[in-house]
C-alpha positions, 0 to 999 in steps of 0.5 A, a space after each residue: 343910814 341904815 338900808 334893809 336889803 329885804 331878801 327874806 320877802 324876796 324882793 330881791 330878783 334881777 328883774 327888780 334891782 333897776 327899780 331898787 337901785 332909783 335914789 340910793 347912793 353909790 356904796 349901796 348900788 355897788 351892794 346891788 352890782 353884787 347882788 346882780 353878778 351873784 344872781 347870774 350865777 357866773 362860772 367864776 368871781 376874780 377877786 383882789 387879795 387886800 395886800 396884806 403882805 405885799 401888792 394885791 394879787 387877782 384871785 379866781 375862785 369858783 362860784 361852786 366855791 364861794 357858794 359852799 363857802 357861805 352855806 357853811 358859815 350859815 349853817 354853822 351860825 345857826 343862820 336861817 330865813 329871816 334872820 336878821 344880819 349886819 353888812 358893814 364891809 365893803 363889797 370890793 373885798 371879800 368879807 363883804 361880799 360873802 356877807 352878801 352871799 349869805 345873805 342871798 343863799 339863806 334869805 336873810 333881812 340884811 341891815 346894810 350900812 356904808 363901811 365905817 369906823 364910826 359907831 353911829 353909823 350903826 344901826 341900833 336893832 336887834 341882830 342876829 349876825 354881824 361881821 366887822 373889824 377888830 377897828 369897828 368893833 373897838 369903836 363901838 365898845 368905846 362909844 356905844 357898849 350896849 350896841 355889842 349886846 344887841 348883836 347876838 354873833 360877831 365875827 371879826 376879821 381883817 387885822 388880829 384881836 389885840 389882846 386890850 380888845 379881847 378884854 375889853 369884849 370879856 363882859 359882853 354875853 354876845 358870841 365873839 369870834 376872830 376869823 382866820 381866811 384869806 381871799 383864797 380860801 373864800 372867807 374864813 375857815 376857822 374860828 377862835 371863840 374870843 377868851 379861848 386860845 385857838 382856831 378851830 376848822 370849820 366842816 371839811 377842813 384840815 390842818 399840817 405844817 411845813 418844815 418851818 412851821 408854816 400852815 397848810 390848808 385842806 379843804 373837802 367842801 372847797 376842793 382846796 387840796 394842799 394851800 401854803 399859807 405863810 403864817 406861823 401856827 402851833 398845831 393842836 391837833 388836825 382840825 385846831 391851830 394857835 396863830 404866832 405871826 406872819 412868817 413874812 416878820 419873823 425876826 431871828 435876832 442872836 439865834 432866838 425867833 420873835 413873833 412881832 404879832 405875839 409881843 404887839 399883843 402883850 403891849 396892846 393897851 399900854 401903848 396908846 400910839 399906833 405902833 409895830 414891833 419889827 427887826 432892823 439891821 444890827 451887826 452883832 445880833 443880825 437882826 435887833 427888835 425895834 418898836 416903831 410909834 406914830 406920835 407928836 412926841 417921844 415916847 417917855 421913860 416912863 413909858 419904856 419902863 412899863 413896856 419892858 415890865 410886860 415883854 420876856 427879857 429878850 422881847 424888850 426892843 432895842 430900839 425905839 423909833 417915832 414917825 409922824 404917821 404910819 403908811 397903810 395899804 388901799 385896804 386900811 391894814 398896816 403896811 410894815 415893809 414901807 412904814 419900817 422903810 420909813 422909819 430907818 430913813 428919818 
C-alpha cells in the first residue's frame, strides 16, 4: 500500500495527526510518531547507530543538526514544494527519518510505503526522489526495470554498490548516487554519482586523513569539527574521497594490506551465493584471505577457477568456507565478526 503524506497541501499539523493516524497500520503511525516529535522542534533527537561495526550505540544529534542536514540535501537535489518524493526506509533508522525531515522542511508529496525488498510494494508513479538500498534497488532492476526510470534521483545507502549493480544501473537515464554518512553525521555528506569513482563533499564539508589512512570529517553547517571515521579512503583532494573498506577488515596477510570490500567487488555477479572476504589465522603469513559462502553446496572448481580469473595473484583466497546461512545485525547488514566466528567453528 502506497500512502501520500500530503505535507505540500499542508494537511500535515499537530493539530491533525490524531485524526490521520484513525485506520492506518502500525509502520505508518510510526511515520506519524515522527512527524509528531520533529513538529515540536525538540532541543535534540537520540538516535541508534544501525551497528554496522559492532553494537549500536545511542547518539544525540541537535535539532539544529538534523534540520541543516535535510536543507542541504534539499537544495543540492534541487528539491522544492511539491515535489514528489519515495519513503521506503524505516523511521527507527536514520534514513528514514531524514526523508521525513525533507519532507516536512520543503513541503514535499511524500509517497510513503512500508520498508521492503519487494518490487511490488512499489508504487508505480512518477518521482522526483527516492532514497532506498543497494537490496531495494536491485529488486526492482530484476523485476520491474522500468519502475528505475520513472524515479528521476535515487540515492542509495546502507550497504556498498556492488560492482554487478552499479552495471546493471549503467542503461538507466535516472540520477544514480551511493551515499556516504553515518548516524553521526546526520545522513549523508558525501555522494558518488554511480559510473564515477568518487565522493564528493556536500557544501560545507571537508575531508583529511589519519596516520592510517583513515577518514576525518569537518563539517561547517553541522559544527562537526574533527570526526574520526574508521573507514579506509584515498584522498583526491579536500572536498573528494575514494572508499577502499572498513579499517574494521583489513586483513595484513605476509605484509600486504587487503581491503575485503575492494575484492567482494571484483567478485560481485560471479558469485551468486551470499558470501564475504575475510582473514583468518595462519601461522606463516599472520593472517591468510578466506572467502565465506552461505550455500546447500560446495562451491565448484569451476567456480573457484573463474574467481581467481577476476582477483590479482595475492587477492586469490586461501581458503574457502560454506555456511548454511550467514548472521545479520537488527538492521539487516552483515555481521562479519559472528558469521566469520561461525564459519571457523564448523
Amino acid at each position: 500500500m502506497s500512502w501520500l503524506l500530503n505535507i505540500a497541501n499542508h494537511q500535515i499539523n499537530e493539530g491533525n495527526l490524531k485524526e490521520l493516524r484513525t485506520g492506518l497500520p502500525e509502520w505508518a503511525r510510526e511515520v506519524l510518531d515522527f512527524v509528531e516529535l520533529y513538529l515540536s522542534k525538540p532541543a535534540s533527537i537520540t538516535q541508534k547507530s544501525s551497528g554496522s561495526t559492532g553494537k549500536p550505540k545511542e547518539i544525540e544529534l541537535s535539532f539544529s543538526q538534523i534540520q541543516q542536514s535535510a536543507l542541504r540535501s534539499l537544495e543540492y537535489f534541487s528539491l522544492k514544494e511539491s515535489s514528489k518524493a519515495l519513503l521506503c526506509l524505516p523511521p527507527a533508522y536514520i534514513g528514514g527519518k531524514m526523508m521525513i525531515i525533507r519532507a516536512l522542511e520543503a513541503g514535499l508529496h511524500l509517497h510513503c510505503i512500508k520498508a521492503s525488498a519487494d518490487a511490488d510494494k512499489f508504487p508505480e508513479i512518477d518521482l522526483d526522489f527516492a532514497a532506498m538500498t543497494p537490496m531495494q534497488i536491485a529488486s526492482i532492476v530484476s523485476t520491474k526495470p522500468l519502475l528505475v526510470k520513472r524515479y528521476k534521483k535515487i540515492i542509495l545507502g546502507g550497504a556498498a554498490v556492488s560492482k554487478a549493480l552499479e552495471d546493471s544501473l549503467a542503461s538507466f537515464d535516472s540520477e544514480i548516487y551511493e551515499t556516504y554518512g553515518m548516524t553521526e553525521t546526520a545522513s549523508h555528506v558525501a555522494l558518488r554519482k554511480l559510473g564515477t569513482q568518487n565522493f564528493q563533499g556536500l557544501k560545507g564539508l571537508g575531508f583529511s586523513t589519519d596516520s592510517q589512512e583513515r577518514l576525518i570529517i569537518q563539517d561547517q553547517i553541522l559544527g562537526i569539527k574533527k570526526l574520526q571515521t574508521n573507514d579506509v579512503v584515498k584522498l583526491e583532494s579536500a572536498n573528494s574521497f575514494k572508499w577502499l573498506g572498513r579499517a574494521d577488515w583489513v586483513v595484513n596477510s605476509g605484509s600486504l594490506k587487503f581491503h575485503p570490500e575492494h575484492i567482494e567487488r571484483k567478485l560481485s555477479g560471479v558469485i551468486e551465493e551470499d558470501f564475504f572476504v575475510a582473514g583468518m589465522p595462519d601461522e606463516r603469513l599472520g593472517e591468510k584471505l578466506c572467502l565465506i559462502y552461505a550455500s546447500n553446496d560446495v562451491l565448484s572448481n569451476d567456480k573457484k577457477e573463474l574467481i581467481a580469473t577476476r582477483l590479482g595473484k595475492y587477492e586469490i583466497p586461501k581458503t574457502y568456507l560454506r555456511v548454511d546461512d550467514m548472521m545479520y545485525n537488527a538492521a539487516g547488514k552483515l555481521d562479519r565478526k559472528n558469521s566469520l566466528k561461525y564459519a571457523l567453528e564448523l
